[in-house]
RODO-2510 file (C-alpha; in nm, 4 decimals, decimal comma):
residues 398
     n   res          X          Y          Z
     1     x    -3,6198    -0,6440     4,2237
     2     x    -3,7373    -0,8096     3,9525
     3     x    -4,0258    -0,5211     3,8863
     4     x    -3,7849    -0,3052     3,8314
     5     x    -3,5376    -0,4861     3,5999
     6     x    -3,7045    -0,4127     3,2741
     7     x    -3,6919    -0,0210     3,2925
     8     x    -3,2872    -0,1117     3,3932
     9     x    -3,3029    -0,3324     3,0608
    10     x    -3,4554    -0,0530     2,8585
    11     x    -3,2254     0,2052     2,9943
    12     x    -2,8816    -0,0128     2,9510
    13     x    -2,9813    -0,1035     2,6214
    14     x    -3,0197     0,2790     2,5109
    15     x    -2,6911     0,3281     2,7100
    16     x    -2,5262     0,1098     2,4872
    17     x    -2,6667     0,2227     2,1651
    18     x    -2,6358     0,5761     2,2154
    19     x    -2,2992     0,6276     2,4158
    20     x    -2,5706     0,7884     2,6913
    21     x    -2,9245     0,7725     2,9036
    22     x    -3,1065     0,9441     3,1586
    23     x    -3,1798     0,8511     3,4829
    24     x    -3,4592     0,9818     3,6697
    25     x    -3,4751     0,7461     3,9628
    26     x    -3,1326     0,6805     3,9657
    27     x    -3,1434     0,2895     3,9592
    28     x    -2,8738     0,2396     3,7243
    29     x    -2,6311     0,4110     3,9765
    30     x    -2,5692     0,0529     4,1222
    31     x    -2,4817    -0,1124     3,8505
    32     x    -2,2676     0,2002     3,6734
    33     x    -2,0326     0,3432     3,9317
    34     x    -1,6814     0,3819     3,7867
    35     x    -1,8442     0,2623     3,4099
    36     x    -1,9668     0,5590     3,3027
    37     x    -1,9466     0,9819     3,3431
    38     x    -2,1813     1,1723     3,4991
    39     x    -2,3702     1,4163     3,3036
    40     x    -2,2861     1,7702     3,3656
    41     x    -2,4731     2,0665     3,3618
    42     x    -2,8432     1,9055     3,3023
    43     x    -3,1681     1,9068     3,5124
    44     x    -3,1900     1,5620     3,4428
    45     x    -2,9543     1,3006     3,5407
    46     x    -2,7725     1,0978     3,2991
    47     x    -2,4661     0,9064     3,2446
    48     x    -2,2188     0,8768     2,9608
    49     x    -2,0969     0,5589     2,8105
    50     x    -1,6788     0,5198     2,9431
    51     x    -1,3792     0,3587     2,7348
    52     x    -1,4325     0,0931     3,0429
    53     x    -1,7430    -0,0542     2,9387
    54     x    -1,6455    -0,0269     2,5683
    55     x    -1,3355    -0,1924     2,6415
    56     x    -1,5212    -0,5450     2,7421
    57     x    -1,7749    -0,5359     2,4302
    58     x    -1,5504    -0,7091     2,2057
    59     x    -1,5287    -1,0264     2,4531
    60     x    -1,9397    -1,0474     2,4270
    61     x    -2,1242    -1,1826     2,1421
    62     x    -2,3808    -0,9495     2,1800
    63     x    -2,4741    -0,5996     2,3493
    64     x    -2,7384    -0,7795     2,5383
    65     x    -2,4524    -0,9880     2,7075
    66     x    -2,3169    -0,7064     2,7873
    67     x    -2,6549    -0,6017     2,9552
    68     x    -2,6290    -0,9380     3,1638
    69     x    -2,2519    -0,8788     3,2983
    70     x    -2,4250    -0,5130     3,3784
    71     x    -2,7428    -0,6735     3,5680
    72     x    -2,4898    -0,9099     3,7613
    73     x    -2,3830    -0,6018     3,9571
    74     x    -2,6691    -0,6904     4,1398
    75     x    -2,6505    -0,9066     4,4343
    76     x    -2,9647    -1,0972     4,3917
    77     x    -2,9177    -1,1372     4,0161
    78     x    -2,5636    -1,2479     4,0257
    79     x    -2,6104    -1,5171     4,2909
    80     x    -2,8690    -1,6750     4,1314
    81     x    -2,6173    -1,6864     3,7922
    82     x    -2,3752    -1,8032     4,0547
    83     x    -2,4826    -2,0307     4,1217
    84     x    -2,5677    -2,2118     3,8141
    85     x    -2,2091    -2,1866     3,6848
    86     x    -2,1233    -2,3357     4,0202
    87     x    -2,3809    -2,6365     3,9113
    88     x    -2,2375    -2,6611     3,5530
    89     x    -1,8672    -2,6420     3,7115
    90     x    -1,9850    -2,9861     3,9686
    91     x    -2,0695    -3,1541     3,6930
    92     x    -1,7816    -3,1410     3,4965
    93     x    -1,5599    -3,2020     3,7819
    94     x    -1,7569    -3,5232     3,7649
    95     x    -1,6096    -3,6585     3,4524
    96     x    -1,3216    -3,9039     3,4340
    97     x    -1,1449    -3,5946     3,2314
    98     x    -1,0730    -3,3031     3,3856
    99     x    -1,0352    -3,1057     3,0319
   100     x    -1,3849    -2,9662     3,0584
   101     x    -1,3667    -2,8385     3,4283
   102     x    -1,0796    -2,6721     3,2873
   103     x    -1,2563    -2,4985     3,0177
   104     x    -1,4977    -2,3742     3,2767
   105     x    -1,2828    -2,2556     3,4934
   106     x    -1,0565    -2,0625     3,2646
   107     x    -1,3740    -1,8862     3,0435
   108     x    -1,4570    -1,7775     3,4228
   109     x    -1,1630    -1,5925     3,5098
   110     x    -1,1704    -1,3717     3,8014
   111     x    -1,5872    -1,4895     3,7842
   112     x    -1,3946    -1,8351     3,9504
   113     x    -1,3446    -1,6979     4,2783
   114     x    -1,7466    -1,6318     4,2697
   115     x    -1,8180    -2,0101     4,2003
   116     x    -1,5962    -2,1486     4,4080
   117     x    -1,7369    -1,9389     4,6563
   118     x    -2,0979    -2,0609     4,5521
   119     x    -2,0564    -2,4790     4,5153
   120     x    -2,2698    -2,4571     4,8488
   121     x    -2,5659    -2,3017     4,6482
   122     x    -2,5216    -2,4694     4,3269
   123     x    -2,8574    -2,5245     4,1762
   124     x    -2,9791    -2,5686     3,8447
   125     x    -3,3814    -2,4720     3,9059
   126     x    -3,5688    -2,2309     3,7153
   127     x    -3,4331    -1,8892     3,8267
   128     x    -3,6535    -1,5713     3,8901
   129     x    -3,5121    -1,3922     3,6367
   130     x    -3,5440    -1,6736     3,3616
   131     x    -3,8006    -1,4462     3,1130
   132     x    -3,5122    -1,1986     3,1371
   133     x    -3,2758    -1,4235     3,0271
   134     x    -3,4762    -1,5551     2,7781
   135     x    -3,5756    -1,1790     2,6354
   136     x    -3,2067    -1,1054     2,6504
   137     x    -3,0389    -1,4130     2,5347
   138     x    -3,3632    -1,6246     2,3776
   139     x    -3,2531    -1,8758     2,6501
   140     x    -3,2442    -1,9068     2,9949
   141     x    -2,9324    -1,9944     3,2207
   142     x    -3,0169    -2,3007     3,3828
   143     x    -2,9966    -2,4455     3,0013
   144     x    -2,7125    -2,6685     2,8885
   145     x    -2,6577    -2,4572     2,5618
   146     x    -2,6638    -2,0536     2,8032
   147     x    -2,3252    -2,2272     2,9020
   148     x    -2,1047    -2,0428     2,7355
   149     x    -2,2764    -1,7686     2,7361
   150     x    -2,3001    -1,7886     3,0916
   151     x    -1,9329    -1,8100     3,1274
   152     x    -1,8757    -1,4938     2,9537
   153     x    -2,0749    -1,2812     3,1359
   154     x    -1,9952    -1,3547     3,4216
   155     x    -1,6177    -1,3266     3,3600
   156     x    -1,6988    -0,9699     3,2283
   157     x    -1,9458    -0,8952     3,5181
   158     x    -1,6574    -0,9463     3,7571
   159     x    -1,3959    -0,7428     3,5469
   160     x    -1,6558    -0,4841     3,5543
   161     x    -1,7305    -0,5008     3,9346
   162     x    -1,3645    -0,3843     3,9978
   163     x    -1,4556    -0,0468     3,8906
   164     x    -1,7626     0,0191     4,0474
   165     x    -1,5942     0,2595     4,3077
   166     x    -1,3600     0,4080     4,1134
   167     x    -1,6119     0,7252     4,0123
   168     x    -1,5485     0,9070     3,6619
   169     x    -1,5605     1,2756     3,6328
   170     x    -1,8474     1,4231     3,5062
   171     x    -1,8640     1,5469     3,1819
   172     x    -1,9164     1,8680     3,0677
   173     x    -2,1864     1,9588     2,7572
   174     x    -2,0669     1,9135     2,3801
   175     x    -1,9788     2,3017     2,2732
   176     x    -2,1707     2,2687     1,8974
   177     x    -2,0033     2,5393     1,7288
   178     x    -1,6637     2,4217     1,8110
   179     x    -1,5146     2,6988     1,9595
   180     x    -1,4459     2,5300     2,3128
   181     x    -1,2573     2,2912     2,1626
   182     x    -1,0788     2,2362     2,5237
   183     x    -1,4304     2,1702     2,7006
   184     x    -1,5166     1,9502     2,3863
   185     x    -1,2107     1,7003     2,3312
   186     x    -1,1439     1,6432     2,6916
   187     x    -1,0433     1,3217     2,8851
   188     x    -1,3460     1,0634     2,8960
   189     x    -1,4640     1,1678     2,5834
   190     x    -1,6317     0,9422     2,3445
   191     x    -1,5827     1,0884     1,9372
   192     x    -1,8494     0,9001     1,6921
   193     x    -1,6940     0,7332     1,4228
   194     x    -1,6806     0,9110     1,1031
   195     x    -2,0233     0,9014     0,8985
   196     x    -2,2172     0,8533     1,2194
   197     x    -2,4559     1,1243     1,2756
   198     x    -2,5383     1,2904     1,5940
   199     x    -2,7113     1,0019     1,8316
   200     x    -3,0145     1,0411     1,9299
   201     x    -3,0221     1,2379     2,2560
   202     x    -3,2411     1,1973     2,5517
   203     x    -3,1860     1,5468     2,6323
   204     x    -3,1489     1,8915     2,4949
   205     x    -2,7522     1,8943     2,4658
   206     x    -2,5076     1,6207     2,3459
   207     x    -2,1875     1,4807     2,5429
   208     x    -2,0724     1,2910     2,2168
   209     x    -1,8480     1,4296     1,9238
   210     x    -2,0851     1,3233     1,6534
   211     x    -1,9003     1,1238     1,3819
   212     x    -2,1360     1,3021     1,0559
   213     x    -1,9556     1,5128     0,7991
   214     x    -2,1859     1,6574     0,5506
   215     x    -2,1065     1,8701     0,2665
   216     x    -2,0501     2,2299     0,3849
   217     x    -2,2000     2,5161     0,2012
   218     x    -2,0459     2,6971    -0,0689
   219     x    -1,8479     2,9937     0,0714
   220     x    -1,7067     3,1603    -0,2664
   221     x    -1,3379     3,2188    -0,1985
   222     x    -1,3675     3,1915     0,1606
   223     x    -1,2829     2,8877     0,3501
   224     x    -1,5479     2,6419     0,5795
   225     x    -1,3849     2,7726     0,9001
   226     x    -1,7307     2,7187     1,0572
   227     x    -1,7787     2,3774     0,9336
   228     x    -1,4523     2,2654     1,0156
   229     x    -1,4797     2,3743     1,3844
   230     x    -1,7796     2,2258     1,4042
   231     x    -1,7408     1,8540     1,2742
   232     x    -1,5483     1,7002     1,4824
   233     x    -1,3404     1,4504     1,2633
   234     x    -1,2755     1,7420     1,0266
   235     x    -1,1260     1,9470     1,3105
   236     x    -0,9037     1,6331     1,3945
   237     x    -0,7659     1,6474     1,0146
   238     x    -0,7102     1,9949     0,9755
   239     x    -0,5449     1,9786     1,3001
   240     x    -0,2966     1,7589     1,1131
   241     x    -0,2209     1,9826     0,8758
   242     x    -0,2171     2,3019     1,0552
   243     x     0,0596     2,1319     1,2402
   244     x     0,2640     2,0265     0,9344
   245     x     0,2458     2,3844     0,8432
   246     x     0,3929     2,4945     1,2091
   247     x     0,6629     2,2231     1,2326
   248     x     0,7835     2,3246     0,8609
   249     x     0,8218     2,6964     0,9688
   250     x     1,0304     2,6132     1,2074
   251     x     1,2647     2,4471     1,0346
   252     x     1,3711     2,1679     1,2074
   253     x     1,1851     1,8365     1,0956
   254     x     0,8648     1,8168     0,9652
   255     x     0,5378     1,6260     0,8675
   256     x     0,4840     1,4432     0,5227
   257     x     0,1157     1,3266     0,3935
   258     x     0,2132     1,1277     0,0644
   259     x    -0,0474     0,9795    -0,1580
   260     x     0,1675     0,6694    -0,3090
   261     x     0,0230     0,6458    -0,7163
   262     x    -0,2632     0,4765    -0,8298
   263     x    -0,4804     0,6439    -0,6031
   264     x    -0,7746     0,9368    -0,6246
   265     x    -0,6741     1,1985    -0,3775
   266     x    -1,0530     1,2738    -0,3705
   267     x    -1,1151     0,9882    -0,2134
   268     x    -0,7482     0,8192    -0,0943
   269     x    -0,7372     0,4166     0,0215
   270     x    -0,4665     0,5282     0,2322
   271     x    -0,2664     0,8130     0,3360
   272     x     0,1049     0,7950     0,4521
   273     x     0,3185     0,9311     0,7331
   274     x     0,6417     1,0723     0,7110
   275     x     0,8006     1,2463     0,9997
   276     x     1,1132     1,4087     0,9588
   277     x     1,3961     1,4714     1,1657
   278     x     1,5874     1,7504     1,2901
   279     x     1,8655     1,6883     1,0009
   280     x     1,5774     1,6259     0,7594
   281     x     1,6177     1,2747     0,7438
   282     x     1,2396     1,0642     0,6612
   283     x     1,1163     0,7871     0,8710
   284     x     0,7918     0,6223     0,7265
   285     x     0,5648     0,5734     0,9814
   286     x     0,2321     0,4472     0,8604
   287     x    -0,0764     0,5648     0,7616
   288     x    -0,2986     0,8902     0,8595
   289     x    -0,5650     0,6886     1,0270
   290     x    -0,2640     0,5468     1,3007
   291     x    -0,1673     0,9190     1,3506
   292     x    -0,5487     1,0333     1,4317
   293     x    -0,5858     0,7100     1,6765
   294     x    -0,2571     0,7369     1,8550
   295     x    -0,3216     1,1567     1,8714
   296     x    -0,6446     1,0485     2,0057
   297     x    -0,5291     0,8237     2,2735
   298     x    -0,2737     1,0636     2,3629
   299     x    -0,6123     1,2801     2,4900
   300     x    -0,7722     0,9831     2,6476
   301     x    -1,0503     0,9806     2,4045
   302     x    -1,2069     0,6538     2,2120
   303     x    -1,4013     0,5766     1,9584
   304     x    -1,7914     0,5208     1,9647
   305     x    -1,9361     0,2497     1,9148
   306     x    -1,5900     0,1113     1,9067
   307     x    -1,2205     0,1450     1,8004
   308     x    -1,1986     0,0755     1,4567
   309     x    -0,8571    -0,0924     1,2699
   310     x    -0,6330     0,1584     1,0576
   311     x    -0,7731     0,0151     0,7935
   312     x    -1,1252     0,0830     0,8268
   313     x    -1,0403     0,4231     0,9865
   314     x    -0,8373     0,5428     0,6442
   315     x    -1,1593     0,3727     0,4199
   316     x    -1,4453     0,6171     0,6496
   317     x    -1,2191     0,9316     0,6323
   318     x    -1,1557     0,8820     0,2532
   319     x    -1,4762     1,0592     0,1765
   320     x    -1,3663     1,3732     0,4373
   321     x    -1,0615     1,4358     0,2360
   322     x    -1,2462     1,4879    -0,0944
   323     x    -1,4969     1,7451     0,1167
   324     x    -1,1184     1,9115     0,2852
   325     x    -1,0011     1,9529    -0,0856
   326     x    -1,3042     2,1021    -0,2427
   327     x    -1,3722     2,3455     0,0077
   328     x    -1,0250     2,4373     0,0145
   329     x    -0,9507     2,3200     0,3867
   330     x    -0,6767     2,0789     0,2807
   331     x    -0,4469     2,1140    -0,0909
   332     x    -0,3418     1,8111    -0,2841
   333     x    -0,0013     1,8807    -0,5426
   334     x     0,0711     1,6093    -0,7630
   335     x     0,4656     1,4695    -0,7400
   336     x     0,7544     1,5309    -1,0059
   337     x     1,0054     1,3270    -1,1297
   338     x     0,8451     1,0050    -0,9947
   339     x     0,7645     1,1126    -0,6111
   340     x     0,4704     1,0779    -0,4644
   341     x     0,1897     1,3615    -0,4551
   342     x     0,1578     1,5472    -0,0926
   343     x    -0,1837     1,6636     0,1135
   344     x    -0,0944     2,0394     0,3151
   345     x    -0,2729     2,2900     0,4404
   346     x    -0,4400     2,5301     0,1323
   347     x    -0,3354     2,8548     0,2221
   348     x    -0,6230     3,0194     0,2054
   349     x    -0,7640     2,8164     0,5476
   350     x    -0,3738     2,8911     0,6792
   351     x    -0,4184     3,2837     0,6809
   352     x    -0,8271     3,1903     0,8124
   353     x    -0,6316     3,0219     1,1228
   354     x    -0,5130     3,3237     1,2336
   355     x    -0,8210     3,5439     1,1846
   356     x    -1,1455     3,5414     1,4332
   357     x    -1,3024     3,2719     1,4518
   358     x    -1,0470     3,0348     1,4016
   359     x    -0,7380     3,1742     1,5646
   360     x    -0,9458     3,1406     1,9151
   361     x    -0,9284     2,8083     1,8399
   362     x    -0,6369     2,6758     1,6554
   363     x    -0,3654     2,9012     1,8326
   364     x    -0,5832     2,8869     2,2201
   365     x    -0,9128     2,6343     2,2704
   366     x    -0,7439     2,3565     2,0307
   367     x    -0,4018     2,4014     2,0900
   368     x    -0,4235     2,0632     2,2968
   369     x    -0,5430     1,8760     2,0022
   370     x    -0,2682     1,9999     1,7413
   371     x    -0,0089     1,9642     2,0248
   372     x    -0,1117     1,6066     2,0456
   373     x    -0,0979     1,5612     1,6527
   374     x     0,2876     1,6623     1,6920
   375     x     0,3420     1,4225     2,0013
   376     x     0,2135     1,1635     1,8530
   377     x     0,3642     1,1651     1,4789
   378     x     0,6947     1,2699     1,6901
   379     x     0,6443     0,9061     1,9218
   380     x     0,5923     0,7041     1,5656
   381     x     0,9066     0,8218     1,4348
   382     x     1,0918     0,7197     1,7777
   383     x     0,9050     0,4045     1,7863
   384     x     1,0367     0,2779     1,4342
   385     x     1,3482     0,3807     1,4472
   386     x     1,4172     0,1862     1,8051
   387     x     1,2487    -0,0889     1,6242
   388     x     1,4872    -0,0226     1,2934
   389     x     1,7691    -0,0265     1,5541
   390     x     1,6687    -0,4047     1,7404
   391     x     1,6144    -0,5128     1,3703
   392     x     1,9707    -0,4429     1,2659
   393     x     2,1545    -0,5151     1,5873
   394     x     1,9428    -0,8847     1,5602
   395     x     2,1490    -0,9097     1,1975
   396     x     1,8338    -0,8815     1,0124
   397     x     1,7451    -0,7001     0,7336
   398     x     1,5524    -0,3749     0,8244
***
């Protein structure tokens, strides 16, 4: 066992880092069951980061943690942890006050039915694993200050070990050009925050949205339907206003992106919402960068390396929009009389959308990703009016 936990180390570690790693001998199938995708479509077998393990990383202080909680998957290895928090948990039940047992117990969590389970064994020796721990966590377990850390993983580890048999689908190569947008932004998938480039990729294909948006070239008078379809995040905003253009065609509510004054619509702080109803009336409902993360948990996919706040979200796109405005993707017109300026479609990339390349996409392959746009701006307005409503009927001011 313990020969073969540094290659496991190595390979969680570039797991982690890169939303995805190969696995030749297939040892990390123990300890990844229902935590990550299967690759599909590859010689080589390899596994994709899940929203699953992502979800935990927060509750870690560090990604090597997170390797621990992983490596406790393992019988041997978790035992052996075991049964040091079981130690460190007799101890404490020692003391006069009962505050720290406490404290153990409830960093544990569902890890406490694991200790309690292990008092028998509780030991606080050298362990065979201790130069992993100390590589890992420049400590070893059996150590008063691992403690906490201890605690942590552990209460992770057995979060994690819930899933193990609950296998994710595997998923399907990253379509570069764009055009299979519904093989690309499918359910399980992990999208690269904006800015990031393309991981770096064990093998030939990719099975993460990459987050980069460089410049696109110079076209003349025609628009970057080729970039746009094949940068992810750009796709995602154009998607926005594609829709706005739809909805307003149809004449019964709509989509407002207002730029309040002050700011550079080159390179906006924030964006705003307005979703209108059938009768035209305006609910405000927050900024662009909520739209994009609700419409992407809509399709079940997350954010890589993790979710980021509305806030950061609207300060990474802000450099996008100024590349969607020069190459005449997006179209910014100042406001009259005192109203605030608006973001649509340019019309140029409108009559592109229903030309080859891009009508294959926007009106068939993407359809789910524009239909999720309108969803989810239509939810927001629902969601502050109901809260409007409570407000009032509670006497308050709305």
């Amino acid at each position: 066992m313990a020969v073969a936990l540094p290659s496991l180390i190595q390979r969680l570690r570039k797991l982690l880092a890169n939303g995805l790693a190969t696995d030749s001998d297939g040892g990390l199938a123990d300890l990844l069951g229902g935590l990550v995708h299967p690759m599909a479509e590859t010689s080589q077998v390899g596994w994709v980061i899940s929203h699953r393990l992502l979800a935990v990383r927060p509750r870690l202080a560090s990604d090597d943690e997170l390797v621990c909680a992983l490596l406790a998957q393992l019988t041997e290895v978790r035992n052996s942890w075991v049964a040091f928090a079981a130690a460190r948990c007799k101890e404490a039940g020692q003391m006069p006050d009962g505050e720290p047992l406490r404290g153990l117990v409830s960093a544990l969590q569902g890890a406490a039915a694991w200790v309690e389970a292990g008092i028998p064994d509780a030991l606080l020796t050298t362990s065979p694993f201790s130069s992993l721990e100390r590589e890992l966590l420049d400590v070893s377990f059996e150590q008063p200050a691992a403690t906490p850390a201890l605690m942590r993983v552990l209460a992770v580890a057995a979060e994690l070990s819930q899933h193990l048999q609950d296998v994710l689908p595997a998923l399907p190569p990253i379509d570069a050009r764009g055009m299979e947008a519904q093989q690309n932004w499918i359910k399980g998938r992990l999208l690269a925050l904006p800015g990031i480039s393309e991981v770096t990729r064990p093998i030939g294909v990719n099975y993460l949205l990459h987050g980069s948006f460089d410049a696109a070239p110079e076209t003349g008078d025609q628009p970057s339907m080729g970039w746009v379809l094949a940068t992810p995040w750009s796709l995602l905003l154009t998607m926005v206003v594609y829709v706005q253009d739809v909805w307003k065609a149809e004449a019964r509510g709509g989509l407002l992106l207002e730029l309040s004054s002050g700011q550079n619509a080159f390179s906006p702080g924030e964006i705003s919402i307005l979703v209108q109803g059938p009768e035209g009336d305006e609910t405000r409902c927050g900024s662009l960068a909520e739209l994009l993360l609700k419409s992407l948990s809509l399709l079940g996919i997350h954010c890589f390396p993790y979710t980021p706040t509305p806030v950061e979200l609207n300060a990474q796109l802000a450099p996008l929009v100024g590349l969607l405005l020069s190459r005449r993707v997006w179209r910014y017109q100042d406001g009259s009389s005192g109203q605030n300026g608006q973001y649509q479609i340019h019309p140029l990339f409108a009559d592109a959308c229903f030309r080859l390349p891009g009508s294959k996409v926007f009106n068939r392959t993407g359809r789910l990703l524009w239909q999720a746009v309108r969803l989810s701006a239509e939810a927001m307005r629902d969601e502050r009016r109901r809260s409007s409503r409570v407000i009032a009927n509670n006497g308050e001011v709305s």
